[in-house]
GULO-772069 format. One record per residue (C-alpha): x, y, z; residue in three letters; residue number from 1. Coordinates in nm, 4 decimals, padded with zeros to 6 digits. Layout:
N
((X, Y, Z), ALA, NUM);
...
//
This chain:
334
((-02.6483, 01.3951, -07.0337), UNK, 1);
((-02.9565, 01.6966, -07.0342), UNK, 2);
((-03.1146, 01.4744, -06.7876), UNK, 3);
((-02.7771, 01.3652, -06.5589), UNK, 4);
((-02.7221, 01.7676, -06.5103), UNK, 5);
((-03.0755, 01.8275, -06.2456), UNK, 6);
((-02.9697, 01.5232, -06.0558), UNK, 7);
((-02.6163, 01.6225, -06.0323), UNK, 8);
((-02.7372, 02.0484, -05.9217), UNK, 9);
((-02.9704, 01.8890, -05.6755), UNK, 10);
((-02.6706, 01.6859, -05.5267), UNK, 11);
((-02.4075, 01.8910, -05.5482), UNK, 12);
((-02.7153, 02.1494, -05.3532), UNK, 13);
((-02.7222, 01.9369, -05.0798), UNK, 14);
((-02.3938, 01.8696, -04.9708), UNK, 15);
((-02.3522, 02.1642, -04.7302), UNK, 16);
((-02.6732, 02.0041, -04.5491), UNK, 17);
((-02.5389, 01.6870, -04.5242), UNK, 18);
((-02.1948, 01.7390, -04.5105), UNK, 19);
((-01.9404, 01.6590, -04.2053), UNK, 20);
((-02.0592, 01.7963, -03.9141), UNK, 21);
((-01.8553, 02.1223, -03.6941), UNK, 22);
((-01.6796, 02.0578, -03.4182), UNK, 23);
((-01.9162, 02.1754, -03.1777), UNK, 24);
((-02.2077, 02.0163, -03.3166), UNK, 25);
((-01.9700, 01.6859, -03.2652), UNK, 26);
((-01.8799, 01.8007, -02.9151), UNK, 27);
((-02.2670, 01.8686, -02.8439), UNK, 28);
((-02.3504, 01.5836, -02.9625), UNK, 29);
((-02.0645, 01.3898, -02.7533), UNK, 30);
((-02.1478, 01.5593, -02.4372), UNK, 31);
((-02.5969, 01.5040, -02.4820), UNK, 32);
((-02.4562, 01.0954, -02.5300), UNK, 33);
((-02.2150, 01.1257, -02.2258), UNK, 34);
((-02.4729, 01.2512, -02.0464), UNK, 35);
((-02.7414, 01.0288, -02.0920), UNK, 36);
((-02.5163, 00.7193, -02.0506), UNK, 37);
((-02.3842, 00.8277, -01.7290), UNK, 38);
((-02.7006, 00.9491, -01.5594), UNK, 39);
((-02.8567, 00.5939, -01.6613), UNK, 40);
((-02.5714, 00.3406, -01.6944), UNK, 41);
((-02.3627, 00.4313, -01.4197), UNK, 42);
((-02.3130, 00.2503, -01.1129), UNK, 43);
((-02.1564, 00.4612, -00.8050), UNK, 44);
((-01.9367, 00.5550, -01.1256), UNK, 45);
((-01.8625, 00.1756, -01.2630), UNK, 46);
((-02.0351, 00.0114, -01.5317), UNK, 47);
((-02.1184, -00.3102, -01.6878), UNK, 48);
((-02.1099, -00.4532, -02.0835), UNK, 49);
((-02.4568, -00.4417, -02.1474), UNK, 50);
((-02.7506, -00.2780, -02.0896), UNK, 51);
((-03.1508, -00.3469, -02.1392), UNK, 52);
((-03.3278, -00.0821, -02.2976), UNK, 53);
((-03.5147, -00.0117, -02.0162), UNK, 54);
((-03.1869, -00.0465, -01.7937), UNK, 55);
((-03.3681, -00.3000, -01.5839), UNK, 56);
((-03.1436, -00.5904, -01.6908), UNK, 57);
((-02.7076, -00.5294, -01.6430), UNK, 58);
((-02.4825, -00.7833, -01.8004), UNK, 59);
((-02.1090, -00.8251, -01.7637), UNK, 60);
((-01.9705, -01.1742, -01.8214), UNK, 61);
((-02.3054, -01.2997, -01.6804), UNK, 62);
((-02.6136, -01.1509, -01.5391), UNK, 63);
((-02.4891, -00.8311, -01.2939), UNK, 64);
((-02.6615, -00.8486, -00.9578), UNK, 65);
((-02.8143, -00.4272, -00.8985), UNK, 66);
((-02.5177, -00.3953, -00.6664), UNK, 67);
((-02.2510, -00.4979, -00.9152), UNK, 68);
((-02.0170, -00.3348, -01.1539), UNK, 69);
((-01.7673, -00.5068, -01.4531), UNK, 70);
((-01.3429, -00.4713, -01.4358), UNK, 71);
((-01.2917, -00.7352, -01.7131), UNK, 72);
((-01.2885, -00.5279, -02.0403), UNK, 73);
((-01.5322, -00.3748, -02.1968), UNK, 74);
((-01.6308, -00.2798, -01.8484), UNK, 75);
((-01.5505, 00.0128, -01.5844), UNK, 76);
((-01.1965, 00.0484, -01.7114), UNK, 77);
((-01.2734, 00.0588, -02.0849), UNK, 78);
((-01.5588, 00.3000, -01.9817), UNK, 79);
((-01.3213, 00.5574, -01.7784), UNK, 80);
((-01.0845, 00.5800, -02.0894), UNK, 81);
((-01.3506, 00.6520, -02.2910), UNK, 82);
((-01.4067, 00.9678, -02.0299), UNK, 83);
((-01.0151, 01.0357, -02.0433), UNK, 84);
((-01.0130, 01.0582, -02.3978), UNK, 85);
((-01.3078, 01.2967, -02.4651), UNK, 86);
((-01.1327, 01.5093, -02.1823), UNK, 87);
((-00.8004, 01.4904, -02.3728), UNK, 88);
((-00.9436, 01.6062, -02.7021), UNK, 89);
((-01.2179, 01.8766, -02.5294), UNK, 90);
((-01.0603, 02.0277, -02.1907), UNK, 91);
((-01.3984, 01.9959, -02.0412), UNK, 92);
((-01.3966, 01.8968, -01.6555), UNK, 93);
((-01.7310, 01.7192, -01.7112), UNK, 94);
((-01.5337, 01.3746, -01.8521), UNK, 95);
((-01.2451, 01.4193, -01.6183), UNK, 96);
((-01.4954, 01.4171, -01.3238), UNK, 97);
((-01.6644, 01.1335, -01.4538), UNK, 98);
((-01.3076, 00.9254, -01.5096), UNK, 99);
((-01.2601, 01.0055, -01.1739), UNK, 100);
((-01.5942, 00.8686, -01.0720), UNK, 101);
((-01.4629, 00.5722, -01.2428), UNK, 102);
((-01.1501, 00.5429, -01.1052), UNK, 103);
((-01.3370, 00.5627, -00.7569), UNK, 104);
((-01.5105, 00.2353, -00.8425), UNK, 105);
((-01.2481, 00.0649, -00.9290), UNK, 106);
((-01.0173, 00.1446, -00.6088), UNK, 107);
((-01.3692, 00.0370, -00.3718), UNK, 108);
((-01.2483, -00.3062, -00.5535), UNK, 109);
((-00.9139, -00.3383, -00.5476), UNK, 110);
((-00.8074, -00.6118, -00.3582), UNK, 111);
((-00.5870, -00.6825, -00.0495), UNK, 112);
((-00.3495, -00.8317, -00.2854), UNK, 113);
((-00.3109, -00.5289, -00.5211), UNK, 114);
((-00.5192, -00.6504, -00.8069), UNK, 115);
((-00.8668, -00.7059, -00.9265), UNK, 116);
((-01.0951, -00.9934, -01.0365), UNK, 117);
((-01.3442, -00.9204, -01.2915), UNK, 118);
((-01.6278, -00.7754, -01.0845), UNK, 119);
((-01.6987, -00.5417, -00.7977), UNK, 120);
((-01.9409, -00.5984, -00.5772), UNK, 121);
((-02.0693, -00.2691, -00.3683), UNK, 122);
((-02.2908, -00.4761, -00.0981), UNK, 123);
((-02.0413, -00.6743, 00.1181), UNK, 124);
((-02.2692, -00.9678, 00.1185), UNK, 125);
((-02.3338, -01.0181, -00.2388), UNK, 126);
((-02.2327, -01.3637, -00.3695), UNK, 127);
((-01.9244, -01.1787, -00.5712), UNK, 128);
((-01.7920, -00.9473, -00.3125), UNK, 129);
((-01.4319, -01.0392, -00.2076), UNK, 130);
((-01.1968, -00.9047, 00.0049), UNK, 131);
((-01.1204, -00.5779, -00.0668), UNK, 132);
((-00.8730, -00.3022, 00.0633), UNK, 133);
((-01.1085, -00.0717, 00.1802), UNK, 134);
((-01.2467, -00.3067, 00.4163), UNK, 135);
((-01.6021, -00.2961, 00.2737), UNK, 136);
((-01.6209, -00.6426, 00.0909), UNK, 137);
((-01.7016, -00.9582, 00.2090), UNK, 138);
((-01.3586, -01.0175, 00.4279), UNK, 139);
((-01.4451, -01.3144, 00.5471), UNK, 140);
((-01.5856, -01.5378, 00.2692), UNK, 141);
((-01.4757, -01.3317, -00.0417), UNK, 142);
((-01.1458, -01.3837, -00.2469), UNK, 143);
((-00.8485, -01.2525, -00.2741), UNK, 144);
((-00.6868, -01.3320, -00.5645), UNK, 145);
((-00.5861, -01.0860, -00.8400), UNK, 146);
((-00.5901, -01.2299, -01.1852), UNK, 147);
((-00.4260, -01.1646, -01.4976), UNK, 148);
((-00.6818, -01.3012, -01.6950), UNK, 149);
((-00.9085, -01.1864, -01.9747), UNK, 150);
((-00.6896, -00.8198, -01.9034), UNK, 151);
((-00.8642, -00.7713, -01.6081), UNK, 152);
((-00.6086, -00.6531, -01.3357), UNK, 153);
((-00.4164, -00.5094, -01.6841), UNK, 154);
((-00.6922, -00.2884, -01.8093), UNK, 155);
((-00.8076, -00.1534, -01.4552), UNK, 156);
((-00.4362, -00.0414, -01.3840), UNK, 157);
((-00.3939, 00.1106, -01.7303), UNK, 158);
((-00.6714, 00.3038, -01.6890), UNK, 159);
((-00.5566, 00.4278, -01.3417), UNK, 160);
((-00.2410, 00.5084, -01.4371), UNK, 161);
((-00.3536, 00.7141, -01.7570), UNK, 162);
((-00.5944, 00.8877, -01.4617), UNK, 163);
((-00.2973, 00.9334, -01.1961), UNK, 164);
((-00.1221, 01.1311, -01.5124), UNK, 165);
((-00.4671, 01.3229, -01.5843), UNK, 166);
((-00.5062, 01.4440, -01.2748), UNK, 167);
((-00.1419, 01.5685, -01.2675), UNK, 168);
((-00.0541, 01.2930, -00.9887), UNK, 169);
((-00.2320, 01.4820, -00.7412), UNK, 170);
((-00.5119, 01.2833, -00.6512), UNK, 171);
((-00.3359, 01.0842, -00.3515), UNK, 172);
((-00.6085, 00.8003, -00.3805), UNK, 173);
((-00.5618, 00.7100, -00.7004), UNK, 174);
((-00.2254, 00.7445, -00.6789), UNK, 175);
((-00.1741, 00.5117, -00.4133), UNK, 176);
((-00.3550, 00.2541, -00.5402), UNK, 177);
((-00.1656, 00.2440, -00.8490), UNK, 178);
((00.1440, 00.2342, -00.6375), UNK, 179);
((00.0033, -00.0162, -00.4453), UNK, 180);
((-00.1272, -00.2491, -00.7419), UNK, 181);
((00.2502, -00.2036, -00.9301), UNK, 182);
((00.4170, -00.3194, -00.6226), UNK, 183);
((00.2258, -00.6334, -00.5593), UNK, 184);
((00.2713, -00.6904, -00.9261), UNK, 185);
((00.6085, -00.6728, -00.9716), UNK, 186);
((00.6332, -00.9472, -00.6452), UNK, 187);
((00.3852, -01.1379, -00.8389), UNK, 188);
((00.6856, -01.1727, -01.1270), UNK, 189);
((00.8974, -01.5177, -01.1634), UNK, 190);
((01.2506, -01.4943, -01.1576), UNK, 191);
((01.2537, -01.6596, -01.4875), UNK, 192);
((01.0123, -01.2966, -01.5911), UNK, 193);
((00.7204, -01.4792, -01.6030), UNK, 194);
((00.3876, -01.4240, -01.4570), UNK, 195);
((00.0840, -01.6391, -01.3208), UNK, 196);
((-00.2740, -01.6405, -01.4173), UNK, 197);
((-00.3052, -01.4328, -01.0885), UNK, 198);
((-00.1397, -01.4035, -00.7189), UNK, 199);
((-00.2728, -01.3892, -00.3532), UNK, 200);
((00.1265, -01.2318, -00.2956), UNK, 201);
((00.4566, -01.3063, -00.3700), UNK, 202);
((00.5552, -01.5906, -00.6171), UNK, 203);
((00.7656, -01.8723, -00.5153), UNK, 204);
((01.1109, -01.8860, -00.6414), UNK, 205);
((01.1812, -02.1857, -00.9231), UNK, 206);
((01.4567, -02.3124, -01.1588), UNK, 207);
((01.4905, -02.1452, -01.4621), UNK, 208);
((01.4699, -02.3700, -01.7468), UNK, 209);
((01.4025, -02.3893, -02.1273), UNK, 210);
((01.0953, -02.4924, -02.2680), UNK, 211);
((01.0725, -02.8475, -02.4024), UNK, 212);
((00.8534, -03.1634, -02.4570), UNK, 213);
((00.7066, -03.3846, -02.2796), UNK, 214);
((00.7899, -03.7404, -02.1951), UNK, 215);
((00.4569, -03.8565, -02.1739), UNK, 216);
((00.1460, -03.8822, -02.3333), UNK, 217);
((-00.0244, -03.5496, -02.2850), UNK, 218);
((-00.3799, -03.6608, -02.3803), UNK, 219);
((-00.4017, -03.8829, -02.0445), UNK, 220);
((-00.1245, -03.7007, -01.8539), UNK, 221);
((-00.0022, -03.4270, -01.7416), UNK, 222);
((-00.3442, -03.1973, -01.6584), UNK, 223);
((-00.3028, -02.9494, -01.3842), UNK, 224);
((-00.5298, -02.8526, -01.1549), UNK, 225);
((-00.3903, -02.5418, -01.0060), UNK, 226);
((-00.3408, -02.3796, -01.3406), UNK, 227);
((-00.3819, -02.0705, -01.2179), UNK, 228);
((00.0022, -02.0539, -01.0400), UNK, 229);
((00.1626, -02.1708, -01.3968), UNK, 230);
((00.3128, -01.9650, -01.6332), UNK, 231);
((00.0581, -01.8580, -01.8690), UNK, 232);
((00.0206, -01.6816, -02.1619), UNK, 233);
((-00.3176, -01.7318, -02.2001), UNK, 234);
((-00.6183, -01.4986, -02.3436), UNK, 235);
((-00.2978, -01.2591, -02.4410), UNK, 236);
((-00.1144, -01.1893, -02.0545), UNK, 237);
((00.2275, -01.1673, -02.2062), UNK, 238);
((00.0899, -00.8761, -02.4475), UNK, 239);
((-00.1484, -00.7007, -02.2235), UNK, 240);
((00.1170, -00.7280, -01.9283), UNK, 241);
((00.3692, -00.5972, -02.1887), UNK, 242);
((00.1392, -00.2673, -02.2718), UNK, 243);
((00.0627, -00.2300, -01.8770), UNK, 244);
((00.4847, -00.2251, -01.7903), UNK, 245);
((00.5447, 00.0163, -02.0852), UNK, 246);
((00.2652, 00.2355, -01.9609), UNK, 247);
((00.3491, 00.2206, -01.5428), UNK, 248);
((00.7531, 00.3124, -01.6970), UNK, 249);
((00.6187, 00.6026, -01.9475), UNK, 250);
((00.4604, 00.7414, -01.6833), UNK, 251);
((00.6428, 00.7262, -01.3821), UNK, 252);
((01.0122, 00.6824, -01.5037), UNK, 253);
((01.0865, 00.4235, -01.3196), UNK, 254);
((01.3837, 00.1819, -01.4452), UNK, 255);
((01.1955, -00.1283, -01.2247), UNK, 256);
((00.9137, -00.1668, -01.5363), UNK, 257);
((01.1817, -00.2039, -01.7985), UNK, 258);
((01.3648, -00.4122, -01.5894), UNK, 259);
((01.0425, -00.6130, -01.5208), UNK, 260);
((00.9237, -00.6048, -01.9414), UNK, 261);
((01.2923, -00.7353, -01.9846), UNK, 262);
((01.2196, -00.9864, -01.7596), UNK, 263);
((00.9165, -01.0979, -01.9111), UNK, 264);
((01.1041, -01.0846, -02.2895), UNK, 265);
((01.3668, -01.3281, -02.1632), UNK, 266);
((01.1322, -01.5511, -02.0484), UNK, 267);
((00.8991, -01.5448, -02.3588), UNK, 268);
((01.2862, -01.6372, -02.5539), UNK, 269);
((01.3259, -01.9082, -02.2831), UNK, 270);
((00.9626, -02.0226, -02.3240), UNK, 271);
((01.0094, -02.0725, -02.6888), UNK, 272);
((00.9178, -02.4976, -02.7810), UNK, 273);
((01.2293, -02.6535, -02.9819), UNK, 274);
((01.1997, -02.7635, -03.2949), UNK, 275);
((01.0058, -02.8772, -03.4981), UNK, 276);
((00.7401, -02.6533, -03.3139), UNK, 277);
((00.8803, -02.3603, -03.2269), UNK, 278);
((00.6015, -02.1440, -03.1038), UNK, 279);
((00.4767, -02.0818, -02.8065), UNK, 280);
((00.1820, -02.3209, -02.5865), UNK, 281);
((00.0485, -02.2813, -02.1734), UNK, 282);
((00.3489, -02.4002, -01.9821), UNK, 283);
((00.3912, -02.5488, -01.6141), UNK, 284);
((00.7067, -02.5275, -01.3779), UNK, 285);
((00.9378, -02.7662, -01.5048), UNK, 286);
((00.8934, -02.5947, -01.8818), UNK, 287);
((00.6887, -02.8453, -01.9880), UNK, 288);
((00.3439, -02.7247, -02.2257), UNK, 289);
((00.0283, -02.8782, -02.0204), UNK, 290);
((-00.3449, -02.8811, -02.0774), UNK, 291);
((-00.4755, -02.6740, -01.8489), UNK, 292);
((-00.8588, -02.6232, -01.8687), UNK, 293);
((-01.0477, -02.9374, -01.9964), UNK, 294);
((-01.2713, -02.6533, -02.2662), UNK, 295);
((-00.8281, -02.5701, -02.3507), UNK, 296);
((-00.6868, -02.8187, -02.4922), UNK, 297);
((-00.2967, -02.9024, -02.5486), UNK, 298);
((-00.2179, -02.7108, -02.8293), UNK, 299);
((00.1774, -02.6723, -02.9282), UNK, 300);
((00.0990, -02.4076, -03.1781), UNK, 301);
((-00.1728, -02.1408, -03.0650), UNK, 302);
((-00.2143, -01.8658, -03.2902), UNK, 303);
((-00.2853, -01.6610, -03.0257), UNK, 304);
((00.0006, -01.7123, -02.7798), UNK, 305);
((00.2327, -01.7291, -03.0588), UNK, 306);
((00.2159, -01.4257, -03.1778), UNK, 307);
((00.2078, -01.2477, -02.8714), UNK, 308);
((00.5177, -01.2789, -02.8016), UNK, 309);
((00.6696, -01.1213, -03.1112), UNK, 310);
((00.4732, -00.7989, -03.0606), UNK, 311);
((00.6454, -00.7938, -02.6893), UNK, 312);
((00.9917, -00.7836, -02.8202), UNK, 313);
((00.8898, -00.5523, -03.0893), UNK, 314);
((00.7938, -00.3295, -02.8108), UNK, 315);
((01.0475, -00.4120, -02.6078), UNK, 316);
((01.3335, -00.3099, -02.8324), UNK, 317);
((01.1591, 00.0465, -02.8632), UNK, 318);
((01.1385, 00.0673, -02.5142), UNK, 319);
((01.4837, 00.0039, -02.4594), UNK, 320);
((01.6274, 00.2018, -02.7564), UNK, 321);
((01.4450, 00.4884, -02.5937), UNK, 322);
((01.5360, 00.4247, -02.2768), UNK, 323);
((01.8940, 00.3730, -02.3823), UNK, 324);
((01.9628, 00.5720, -02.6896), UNK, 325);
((02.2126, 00.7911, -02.4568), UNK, 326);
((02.4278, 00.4997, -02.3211), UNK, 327);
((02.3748, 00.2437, -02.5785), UNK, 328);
((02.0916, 00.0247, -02.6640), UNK, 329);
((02.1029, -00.3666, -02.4287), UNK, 330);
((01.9327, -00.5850, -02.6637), UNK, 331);
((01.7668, -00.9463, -02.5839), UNK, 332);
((01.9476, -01.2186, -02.7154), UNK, 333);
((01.8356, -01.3270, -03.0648), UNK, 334);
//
């Protein structure tokens, strides 16, 4: 015990040295990191994933050209709410300026159909630019279609939105483009609630119908080539569209992204497979589930896709008890 005690003075000595840190030594040490990040990561405010040591080599979801920045998450998006947050919890301009920087990037890329695919190209003739709003990509070869996918259009108007609110909807650029964005989303909707894998514009109308079987054998038949214009719920869109419409109606108000999240909640109930499967799988127009990419195979019972669902109409009912808790709560059918 005589020979415990020293060891236990000498710790018990040292914990004031190496305790928790104070709050400004965290927020010096936040801003010297900031700092040095954006001085040598930044693009024209947009960033990528990764980073050599030497900065020399940028990687999003592939090698990044010297011109390029990342939307698909973890890239410019994720980045500016990093910013937004450090603002939140120290008032200090220096991250709000920097979200805005940020935010900047993003609109250069926002496309003529109100979305985003997951990279922005700043020189018009780079082999990614597409055609964007400002007039500055590559009109004429470039793409235009705004994808769903991976949380790409998602995260960049999630972030915008949280900035549109930062900047106490003042900033008539960024609040545009979020109006912008919302709109051609919304037109991007099915009237069954569901969405594509991405738009060029408006969807085409179809029959609403429950989910079922197929008829066929789906190892030789049924593949579709145009995926992209089915209803998917692939890499999570029904939960990250879900967070997106209950941010866009927290923010703004607006009964049109309730309306649109109940929309998207009926169709998740229609889109439910009959027994003895009754989860949820990729689905094309007639209802039916389909393999889609060769690498994604026909899969009835996705772990993934079946559980998003069930967080949507968990968040769904809050929305709508809080939007309704005055007149009465409208519930989905069970």
């Amino acid at each position: 015990m005589k020979r415990l005690l020293p060891c236990l003075a000498f710790w018990v000595s040292l914990t004031p040295v190496f305790g928790a840190p104070d709050r400004g030594e965290v927020i010096a040490a936040l801003k010297k990191a900031v700092t040095y990040y954006s001085n040598h990561a930044a693009l024209r405010g947009g960033y990528v994933y990764y980073y050599s040591p030497d900065f020399t080599r940028r990687l999003g979801e592939g090698e990044a050209t010297a011109t390029e920045i990342w939307v698909q998450p973890p890239g410019t998006p994720a980045v500016g709410g990093a910013f937004l947050r450090a603002y939140e919890a120290t008032g200090d301009r220096f991250y709000l300026d920097l979200a805005k920087e940020a935010g900047a990037a993003l609109r250069h890329g926002q496309l003529e159909s109100g979305g985003w695919r997951n990279s922005i190209d700043f020189d018009a003739s780079g082999p990614r630019a597409d055609r964007y709003r400002d007039g500055r990509g590559n009109g004429g070869k470039g793409k235009n279609f705004s994808t769903l996918d991976d949380d790409i259009t998602q995260s960049a108007l999630r972030f915008l939105i949280a900035l549109d609110a930062a900047t106490g909807f003042e900033d008539a650029a960024t609040h545009e483009a979020v109006k912008f964005a919302l709109e051609n989303l919304l037109a991007a909707q099915f009237p069954n609630g569901a969405f594509p894998q991405g738009w060029t514009g408006p969807v085409e109308s179809r029959p609403e119908l429950p989910a079922s079987f197929p008829g066929y054998d789906w190892r030789t038949e049924g593949r579709i080539k145009n995926y992209w214009d089915q209803y998917t719920l692939n890499d999570g869109a029904a939960g990250t569209i879900t967070d997106l419409l209950i941010a866009a109606h927290e923010t703004y108000e607006d009964p049109k992204f309730l309306e649109a999240l109940t929309k998207l909640g009926k169709f998740l109930i229609q889109a439910q497979l009959p027994a003895p499967q009754r989860a949820w799988a990729q689905l094309d127009r007639s209802m039916i589930p389909s393999q889609n990419k060769q690498l994604e195979y026909l899969s009835f019972v996705r772990s993934l896709q079946s559980a998003q669902p069930y967080r949507t109409f968990l968040l769904l009912q809050v929305q709508q008890f809080q939007s309704t808790s005055q007149q009465g709560s409208r519930r989905l059918d069970p």
